[in-house]
C-alpha positions in Angstrom: 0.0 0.0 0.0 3.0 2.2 0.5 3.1 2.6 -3.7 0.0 3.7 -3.7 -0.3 7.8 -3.6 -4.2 8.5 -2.5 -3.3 12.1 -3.9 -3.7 14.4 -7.1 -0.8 13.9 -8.9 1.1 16.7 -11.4 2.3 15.0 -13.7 3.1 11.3 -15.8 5.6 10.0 -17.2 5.5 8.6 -20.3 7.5 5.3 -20.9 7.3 5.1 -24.5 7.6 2.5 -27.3 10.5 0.4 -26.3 12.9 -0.1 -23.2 15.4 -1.3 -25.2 18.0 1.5 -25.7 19.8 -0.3 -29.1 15.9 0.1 -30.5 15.7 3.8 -29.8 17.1 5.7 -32.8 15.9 3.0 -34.9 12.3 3.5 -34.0 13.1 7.4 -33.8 14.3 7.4 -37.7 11.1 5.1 -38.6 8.3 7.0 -37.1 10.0 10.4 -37.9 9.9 9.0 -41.4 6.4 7.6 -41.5 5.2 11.2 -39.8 7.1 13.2 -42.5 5.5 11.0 -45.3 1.9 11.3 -43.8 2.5 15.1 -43.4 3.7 15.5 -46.8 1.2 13.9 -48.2 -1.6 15.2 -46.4 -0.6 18.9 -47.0 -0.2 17.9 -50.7 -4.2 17.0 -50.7 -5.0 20.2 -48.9 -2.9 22.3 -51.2 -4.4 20.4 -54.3 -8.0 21.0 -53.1 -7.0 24.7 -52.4 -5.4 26.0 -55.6 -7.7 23.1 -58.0 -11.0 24.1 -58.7 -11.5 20.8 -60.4 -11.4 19.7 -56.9 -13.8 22.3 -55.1 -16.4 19.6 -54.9 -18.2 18.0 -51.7 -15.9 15.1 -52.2 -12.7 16.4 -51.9 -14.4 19.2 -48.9 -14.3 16.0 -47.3 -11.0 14.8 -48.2 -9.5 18.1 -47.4 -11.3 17.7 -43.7 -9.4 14.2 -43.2 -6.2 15.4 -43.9 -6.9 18.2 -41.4 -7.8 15.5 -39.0 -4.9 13.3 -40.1 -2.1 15.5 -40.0 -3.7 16.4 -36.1 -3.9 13.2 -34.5 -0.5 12.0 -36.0 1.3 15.7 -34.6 -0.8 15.4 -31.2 0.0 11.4 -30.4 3.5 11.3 -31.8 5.3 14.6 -30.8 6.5 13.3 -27.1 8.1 10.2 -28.7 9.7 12.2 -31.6 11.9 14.2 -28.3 12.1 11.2 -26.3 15.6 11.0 -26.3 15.8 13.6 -23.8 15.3 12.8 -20.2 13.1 15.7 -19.6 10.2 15.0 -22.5 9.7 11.4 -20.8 7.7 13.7 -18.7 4.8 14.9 -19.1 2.1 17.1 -16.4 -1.2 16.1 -15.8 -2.9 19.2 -17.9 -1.1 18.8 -20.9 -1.6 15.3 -20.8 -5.3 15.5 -19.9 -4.9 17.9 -23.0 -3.2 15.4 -25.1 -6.0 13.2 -24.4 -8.9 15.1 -25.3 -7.5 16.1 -28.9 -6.3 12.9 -29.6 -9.9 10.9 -28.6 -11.8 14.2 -30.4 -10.0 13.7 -33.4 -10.7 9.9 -33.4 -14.3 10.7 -32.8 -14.2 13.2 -35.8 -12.5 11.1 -38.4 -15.4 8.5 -38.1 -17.8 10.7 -38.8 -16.1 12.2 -41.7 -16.1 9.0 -42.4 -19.1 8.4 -42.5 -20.4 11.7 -44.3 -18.3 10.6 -47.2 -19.8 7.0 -47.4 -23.2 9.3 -47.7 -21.6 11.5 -50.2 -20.7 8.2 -52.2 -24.1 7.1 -51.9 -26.0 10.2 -53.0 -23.3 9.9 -56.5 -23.9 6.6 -56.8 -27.8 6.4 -56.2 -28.8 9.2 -56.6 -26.8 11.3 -59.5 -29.8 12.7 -61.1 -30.1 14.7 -57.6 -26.6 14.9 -56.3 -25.9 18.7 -56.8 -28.7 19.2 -55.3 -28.8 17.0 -52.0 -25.0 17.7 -51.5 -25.4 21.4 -51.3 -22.4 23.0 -49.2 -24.9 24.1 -47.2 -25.4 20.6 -45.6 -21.8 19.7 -46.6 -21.0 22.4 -44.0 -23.5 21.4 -41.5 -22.4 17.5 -42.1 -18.4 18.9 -40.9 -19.9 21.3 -38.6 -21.9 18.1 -36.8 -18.5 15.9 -36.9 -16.3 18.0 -35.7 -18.8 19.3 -32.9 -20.0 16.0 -31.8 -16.4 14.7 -31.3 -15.6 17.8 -28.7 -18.8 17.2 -27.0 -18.7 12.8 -26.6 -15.2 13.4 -25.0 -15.8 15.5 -22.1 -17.6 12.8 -19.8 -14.5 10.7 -20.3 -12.1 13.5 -19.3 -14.4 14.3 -16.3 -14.2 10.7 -15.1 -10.4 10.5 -15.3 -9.8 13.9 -14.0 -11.8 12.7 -10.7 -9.3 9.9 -10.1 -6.9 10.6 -6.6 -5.3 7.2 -6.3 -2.6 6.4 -8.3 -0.5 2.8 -8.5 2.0 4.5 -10.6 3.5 7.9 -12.3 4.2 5.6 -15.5 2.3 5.4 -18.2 3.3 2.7 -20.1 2.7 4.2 -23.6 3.9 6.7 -25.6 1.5 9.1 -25.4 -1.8 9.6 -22.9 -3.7 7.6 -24.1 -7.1 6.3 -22.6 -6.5 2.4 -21.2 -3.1 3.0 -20.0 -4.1 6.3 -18.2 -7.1 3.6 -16.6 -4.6 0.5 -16.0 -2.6 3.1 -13.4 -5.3 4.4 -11.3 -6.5 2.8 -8.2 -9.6 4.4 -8.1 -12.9 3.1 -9.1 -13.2 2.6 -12.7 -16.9 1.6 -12.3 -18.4 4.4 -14.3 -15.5 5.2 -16.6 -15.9 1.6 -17.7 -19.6 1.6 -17.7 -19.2 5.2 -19.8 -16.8 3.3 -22.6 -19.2 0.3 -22.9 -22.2 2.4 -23.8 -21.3 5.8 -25.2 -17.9 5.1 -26.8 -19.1 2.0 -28.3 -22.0 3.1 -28.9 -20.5 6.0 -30.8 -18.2 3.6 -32.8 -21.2 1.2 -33.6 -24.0 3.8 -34.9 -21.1 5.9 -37.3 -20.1 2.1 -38.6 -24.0 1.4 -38.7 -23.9 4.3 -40.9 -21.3 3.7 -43.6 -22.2 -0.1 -44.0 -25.4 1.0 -44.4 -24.8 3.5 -47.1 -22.3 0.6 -49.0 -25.7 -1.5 -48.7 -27.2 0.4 -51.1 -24.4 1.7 -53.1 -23.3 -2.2 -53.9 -26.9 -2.7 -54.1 -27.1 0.1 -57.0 -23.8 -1.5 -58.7 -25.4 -4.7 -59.5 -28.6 -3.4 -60.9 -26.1 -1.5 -63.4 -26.6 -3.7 -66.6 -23.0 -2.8 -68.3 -19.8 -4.4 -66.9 -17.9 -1.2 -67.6 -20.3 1.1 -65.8 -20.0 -1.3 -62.9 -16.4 -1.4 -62.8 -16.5 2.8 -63.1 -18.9 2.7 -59.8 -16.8 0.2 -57.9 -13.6 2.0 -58.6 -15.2 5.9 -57.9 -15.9 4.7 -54.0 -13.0 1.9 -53.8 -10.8 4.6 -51.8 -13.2 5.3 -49.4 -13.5 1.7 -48.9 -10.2 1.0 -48.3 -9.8 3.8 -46.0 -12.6 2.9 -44.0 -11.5 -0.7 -43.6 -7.9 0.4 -42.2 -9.4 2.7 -39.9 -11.5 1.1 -38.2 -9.4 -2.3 -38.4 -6.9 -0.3 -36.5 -9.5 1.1 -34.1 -10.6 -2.4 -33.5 -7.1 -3.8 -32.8 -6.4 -1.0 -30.4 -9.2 -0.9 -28.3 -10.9 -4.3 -28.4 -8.4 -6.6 -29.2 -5.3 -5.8 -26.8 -8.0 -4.6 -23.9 -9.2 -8.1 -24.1 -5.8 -10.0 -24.4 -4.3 -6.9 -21.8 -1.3 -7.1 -24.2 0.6 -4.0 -23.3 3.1 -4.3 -26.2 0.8 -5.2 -29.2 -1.2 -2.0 -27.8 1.8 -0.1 -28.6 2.0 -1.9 -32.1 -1.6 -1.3 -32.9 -1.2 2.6 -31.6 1.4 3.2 -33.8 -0.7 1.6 -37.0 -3.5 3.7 -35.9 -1.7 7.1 -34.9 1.4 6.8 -37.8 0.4 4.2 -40.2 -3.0 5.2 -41.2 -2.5 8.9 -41.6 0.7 8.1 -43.7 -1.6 5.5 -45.7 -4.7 8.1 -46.6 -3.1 10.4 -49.0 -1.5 7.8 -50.7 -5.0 5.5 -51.3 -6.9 8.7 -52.3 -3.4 9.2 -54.7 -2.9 6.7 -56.3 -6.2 5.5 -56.8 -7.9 9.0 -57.6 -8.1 10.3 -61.6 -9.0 13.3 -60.4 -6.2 14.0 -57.4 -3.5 12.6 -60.2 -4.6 15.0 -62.9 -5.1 18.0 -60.7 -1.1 17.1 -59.5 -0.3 16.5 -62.9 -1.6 20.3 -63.8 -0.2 21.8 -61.1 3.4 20.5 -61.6 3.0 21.8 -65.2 1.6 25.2 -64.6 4.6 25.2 -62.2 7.2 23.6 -64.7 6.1 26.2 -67.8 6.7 29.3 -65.1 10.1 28.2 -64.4 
């Protein structure tokens, strides 16, 4: 019992990926690299979308608002472990970490429902493209970011609430690399009860509805695919929404591995694994689907790099 500190304390300290001090400028150089590669690419999507008017469509506003998010939660989560190899940034005080915390779980919040607007953006092209310019005014594409972005700062706050209540503390540590929701929990000797009871029914809850959401909107945009009598024009459909698909599947696979999996097999170091595909990997991974696998992002890059060629 003598561990045990039954007081508020000021400040963490974060452990981060790997004890192992040969590991330590290898994993530095590797997530540095993966950050710079996600930031790059992200900013090139938002720059793109910007100075391309070919772009300025409800699509692509909802492109441009994932690369926001993207380039956030990556810069947020991964900043302390990109200074780590200084004694002092192991540490961390309670407010910025209960800072860190909140933007980090908004953010996540926020990406599934852009997420899920674009599966209904998809739908209403796909559907509906009689109407489209029509039902995806930017009026509601506004309102649709406005609700995203608002809802994630609002679901949050009961979880920081619960957390900022806790007195008793097993340990300063953190075993993470950032402050991050179950390993702030797995320290605290205080009653988890409601926290807990919180998780089970409004963050999963949360997570279920928005994936209730897009699957329901691929119902009927697979649905409308197959009534399409040409081969070609199905092939055009599945490929238009095949991005979206893919990064919907890798987000919420991560989610899934780093929340559900490793809290049920209490698997510290595959947390860690999972964080970093969900917090490095991913955003690194969206610009490059949306790429490589977008007509319209490659010609807008392809027009830019000209325009920018014939002035030199």
């Amino acid at each position: 019992m003598s561990s045990i500190n039954q007081t508020i304390i000021t400040g963490y300290k974060l452990k981060g990926v790997s004890d192992a001090p040969e590991f330590q400028v290898l994993i530095f150089l590797l997530i540095l690299l993966i950050y710079l590669l996600g930031l790059g690419g992200n900013l090139s999507i938002l720059i793109l979308v910007c100075l391309d008017i070919h772009l300025h469509t409800p699509m692509y506003f909802f492109l441009s608002n994932l690369s926001i998010i993207d380039i956030s939660s990556s810069t947020t989560a991964l900043h302390k472990i990109l200074g780590m190899f200084t004694p002092d940034n192991h540490l961390v005080s309670t407010s910025a970490c209960m800072t860190q915390l909140y933007i980090f779980s908004t953010l996540a919040i926020n990406e599934l429902s852009i997420l899920a607007s674009m599966s209904f953006d998809r739908y209403v092209a796909i559907c509906r493209p009689l109407y489209y310019h029509i039902i995806m005014s930017w009026r509601l594409c506004g309102l649709l970011a406005s609700v995203s972005w608002g809802f994630g700062f609002i679901e949050i706050v009961p979880t920081l609430v619960f957390i900022c209540r806790f007195t008793c503390y097993i340990s300063k540590e953190i075993d993470h690399y950032f402050c991050d929701l179950l390993p702030i929990r797995d320290i605290t000797c205080s009653d988890t009860s409601l926290l807990d009871l919180h998780i089970l029914i409004s963050g999963n809850m949360t997570i279920f509805i928005l994936l209730l959401l897009t699957i329901t909107s691929y119902v009927f945009i697979i649905s409308s695919i197959l009534r399409i009598s040409s081969s070609a024009g199905r092939r055009k459909a599945f490929y238009t929404c095949s991005s979206h698909i893919m990064v919907v599947v890798m987000f919420y696979s991560s989610v899934i591995l780093q929340y559900i999996v490793t809290v049920s097999g209490n698997n510290t170091g595959s947390n860690k694994i999972f964080s970093l595909l969900n917090t490095a990997v991913v955003p690194m991974l969206n610009p490059l689907i949306y790429s490589l696998k977008n007509k319209d992002v490659k010609s807008a890059l392809h027009r830019k790099l000209n325009f920018f060629l014939t002035r030199s």
